[in-house]
C-alpha positions in Angstrom: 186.8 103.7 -58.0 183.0 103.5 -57.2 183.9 104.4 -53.7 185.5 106.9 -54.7 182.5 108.7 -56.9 180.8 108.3 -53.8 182.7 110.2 -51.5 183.3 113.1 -54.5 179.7 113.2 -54.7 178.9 113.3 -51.0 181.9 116.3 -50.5 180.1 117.8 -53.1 176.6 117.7 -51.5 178.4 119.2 -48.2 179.6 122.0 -49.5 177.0 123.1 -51.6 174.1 122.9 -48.0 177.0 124.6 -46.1 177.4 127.5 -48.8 174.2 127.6 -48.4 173.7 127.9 -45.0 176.5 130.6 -44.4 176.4 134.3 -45.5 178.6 135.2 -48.1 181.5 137.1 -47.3 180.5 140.5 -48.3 177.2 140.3 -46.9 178.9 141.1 -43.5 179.5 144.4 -42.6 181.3 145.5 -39.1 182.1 148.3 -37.5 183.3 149.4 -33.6 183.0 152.1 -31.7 184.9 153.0 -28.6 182.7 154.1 -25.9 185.3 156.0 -23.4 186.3 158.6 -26.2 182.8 159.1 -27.0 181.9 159.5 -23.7 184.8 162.3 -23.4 183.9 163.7 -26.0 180.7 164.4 -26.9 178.5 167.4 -25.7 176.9 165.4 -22.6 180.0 164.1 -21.5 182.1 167.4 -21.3 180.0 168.8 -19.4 179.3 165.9 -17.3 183.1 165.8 -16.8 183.1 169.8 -15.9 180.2 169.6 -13.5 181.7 166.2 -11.9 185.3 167.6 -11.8 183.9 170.6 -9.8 182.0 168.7 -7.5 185.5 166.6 -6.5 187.4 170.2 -6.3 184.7 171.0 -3.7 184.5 167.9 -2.3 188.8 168.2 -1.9 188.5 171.4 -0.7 186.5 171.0 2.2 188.1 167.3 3.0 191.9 169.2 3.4 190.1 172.2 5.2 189.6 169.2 7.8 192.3 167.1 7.5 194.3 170.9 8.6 192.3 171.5 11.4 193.1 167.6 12.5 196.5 168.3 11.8 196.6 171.1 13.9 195.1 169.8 17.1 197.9 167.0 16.9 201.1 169.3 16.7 199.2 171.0 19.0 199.3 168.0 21.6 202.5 166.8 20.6 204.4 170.2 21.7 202.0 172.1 24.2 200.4 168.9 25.6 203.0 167.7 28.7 202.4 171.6 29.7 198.9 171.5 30.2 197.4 170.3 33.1 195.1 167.2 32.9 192.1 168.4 32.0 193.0 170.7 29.6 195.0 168.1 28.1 191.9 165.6 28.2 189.9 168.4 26.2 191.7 168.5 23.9 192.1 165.0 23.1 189.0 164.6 23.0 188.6 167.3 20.3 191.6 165.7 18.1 189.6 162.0 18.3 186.2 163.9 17.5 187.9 165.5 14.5 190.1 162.7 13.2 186.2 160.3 12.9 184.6 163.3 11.6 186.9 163.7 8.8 187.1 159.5 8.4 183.9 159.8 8.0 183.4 162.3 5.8 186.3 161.6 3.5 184.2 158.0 3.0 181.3 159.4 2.5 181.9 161.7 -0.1 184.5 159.1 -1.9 181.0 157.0 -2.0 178.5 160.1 -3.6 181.2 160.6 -5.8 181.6 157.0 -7.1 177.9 156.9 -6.7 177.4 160.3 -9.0 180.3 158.9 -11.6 178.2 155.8 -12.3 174.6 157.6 -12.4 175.8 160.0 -14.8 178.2 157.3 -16.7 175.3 155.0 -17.1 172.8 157.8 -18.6 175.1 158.7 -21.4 176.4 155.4 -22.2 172.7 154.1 -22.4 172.2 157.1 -25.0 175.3 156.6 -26.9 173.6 152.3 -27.5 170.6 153.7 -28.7 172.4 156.0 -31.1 174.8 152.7 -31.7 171.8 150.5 -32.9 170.1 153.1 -34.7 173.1 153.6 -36.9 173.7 150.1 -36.9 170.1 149.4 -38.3 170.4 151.8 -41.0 174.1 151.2 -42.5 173.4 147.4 -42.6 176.1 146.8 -39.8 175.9 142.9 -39.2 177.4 143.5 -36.0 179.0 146.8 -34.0 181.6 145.7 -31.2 182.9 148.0 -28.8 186.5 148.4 -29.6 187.3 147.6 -25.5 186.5 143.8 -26.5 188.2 144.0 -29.5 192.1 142.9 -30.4 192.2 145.2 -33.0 190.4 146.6 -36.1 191.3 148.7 -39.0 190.6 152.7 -38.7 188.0 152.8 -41.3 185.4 150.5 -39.3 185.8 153.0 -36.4 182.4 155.0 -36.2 183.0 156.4 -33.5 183.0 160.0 -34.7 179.6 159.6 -36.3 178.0 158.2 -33.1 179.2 161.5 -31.0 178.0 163.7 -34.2 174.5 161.9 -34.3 174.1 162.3 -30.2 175.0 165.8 -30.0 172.5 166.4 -32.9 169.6 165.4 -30.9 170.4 167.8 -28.0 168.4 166.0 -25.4 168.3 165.4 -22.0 170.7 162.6 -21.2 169.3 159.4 -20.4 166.6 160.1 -22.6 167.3 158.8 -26.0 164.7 156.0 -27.1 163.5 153.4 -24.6 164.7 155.9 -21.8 161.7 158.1 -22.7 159.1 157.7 -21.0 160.1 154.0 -19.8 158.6 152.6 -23.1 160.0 149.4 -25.0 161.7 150.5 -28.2 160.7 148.7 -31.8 165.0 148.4 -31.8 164.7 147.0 -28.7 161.8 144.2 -29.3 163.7 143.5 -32.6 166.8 142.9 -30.7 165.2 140.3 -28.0 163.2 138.3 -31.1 166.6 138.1 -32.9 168.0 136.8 -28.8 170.3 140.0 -29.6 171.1 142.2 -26.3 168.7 145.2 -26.5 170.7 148.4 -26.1 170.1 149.2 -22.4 171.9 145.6 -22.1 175.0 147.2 -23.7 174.6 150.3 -21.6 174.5 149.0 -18.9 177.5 146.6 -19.8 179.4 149.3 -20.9 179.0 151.9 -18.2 180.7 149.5 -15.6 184.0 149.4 -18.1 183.1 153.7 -18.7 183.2 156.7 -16.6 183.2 160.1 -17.2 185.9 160.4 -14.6 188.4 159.8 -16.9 
C-alpha cells in the first residue's frame, strides 16, 4: 500500500514539472503559407514571369531560326550533294558542321542564362516574401509559420497566404529589397531569429527559392 502512495505521489510530481514545462495548447498558434502561388501571384512575380517568359520566346525564336538554317544545309547535302563536285561538296560540309556547333552551343548557353536568370529573380522575391513571412509572423503571435510544400496538410483557415501577397505588394519596392536586403544590413527580425537558433529569413529564402521559380 505504502509503495503504492509512493508511486501516486511521484506520477503526480511528474506531471505537474512537465505541465509546467510545456506550453499550453492554445498558446500555440500556426499558420502556412505556400510560396509558389505567392510567387505567381503577387505584383513582382507577374511581372517577373512576363519579362522572363519574353526573354524564353526570344531566346526560342532565335534558337529555331538556327536550327532551320542547320536543317537546311542537311536536305541540302542529302539531295544535291552526290551532284556537286568535291570541293563544293566539302564547303558545304563544312558550313553544315560549323552551324550544327554554333547552334549546340548556343541552345546551351542560353538554356544556362535562362536557368541562371530564373533563380536570380526567384531568389529576390522569395527572400522578400520571408521578410514579409516573419513580420507577419511576429505581429499575429504565429508560434511557427511552415511553408505548406513541407507540410502533409493543413486546414484552409491557417493558410495566410493571401495576406503575405497583399502586405508585399503594399510596399511597392524594388524586389530583393525588403528588410536585411537593404542596404546589406542585419535585421532586428533577423538577430532575434539567430538568438532564439531560429533560421533568419534569408535562410528560408534561400531554402525556398531552390523548391520556387517564377517559371512556373
Amino acid at each position: 500500500m505504502r509503495q503504492r502512495l509512493f508511486i501516486g505521489a511521484l506520477f503526480g510530481a511528474f506531471l505537474a514539472v512537465t505541465s509546467a514545462a510545456v506550453p499550453a495548447h492554445a498558446d500555440l498558434k500556426f499558420a502556412y503559407v505556400d510560396v509558389q502561388r505567392a510567387l505567381n501571384e503577387c505584383d513582382a512575380g507577374k511581372r517577373a514571369k512576363a519579362e522572363f517568359q519574353g526573354r524564353v520566346t526570344s531566346v526560342e525564336a532565335k534558337l529555331q531560326r538556327q536550327q532551320n538554317e542547320v536543317q537546311s544545309l542537311k536536305d541540302e547535302m542529302e539531295k544535291k550533294g552526290m551532284l556537286m563536285n568535291p570541293d563544293q561538296r566539302q564547303s558545304l560540309q563544312d558550313q553544315y558542321v560549323e552551324k550544327l556547333k554554333n547552334f549546340e552551343r548556343d541552345y546551351k548557353d542560353s538554356k544556362d542564362e535562362l536557368q541562371a536568370k530564373d533563380q536570380e529573380v526567384t531568389a529576390k522575391i522569395v527572400h522578400d516574401l520571408a521578410q514579409v513571412i516573419r513580420t507577419l509572423g511576429e505581429r499575429d503571435n504565429y508560434t511557427m509559420v511552415f511553408e505548406k510544400g513541407s507540410i502533409l496538410w493543413g486546414a484552409p483557415g491557417i493558410d495566410i497566404t493571401d495576406q503575405v501577397i497583399r502586405s508585399y505588394n503594399a510596399m511597392h519596392v524594388t524586389i530583393g529589397s525588403v528588410g536585411e536586403g537593404a542596404g546589406g544590413g542585419v535585421s532586428r527580425a533577423s538577430v532575434r531569429a539567430e538568438q532564439a537558433g531560429a533560421s533568419a529569413p534569408s535562410d528560408f529564402g534561400s531554402d525556398a527559392a531552390k523548391k520556387s521559380t517564377i517559371s512556373k
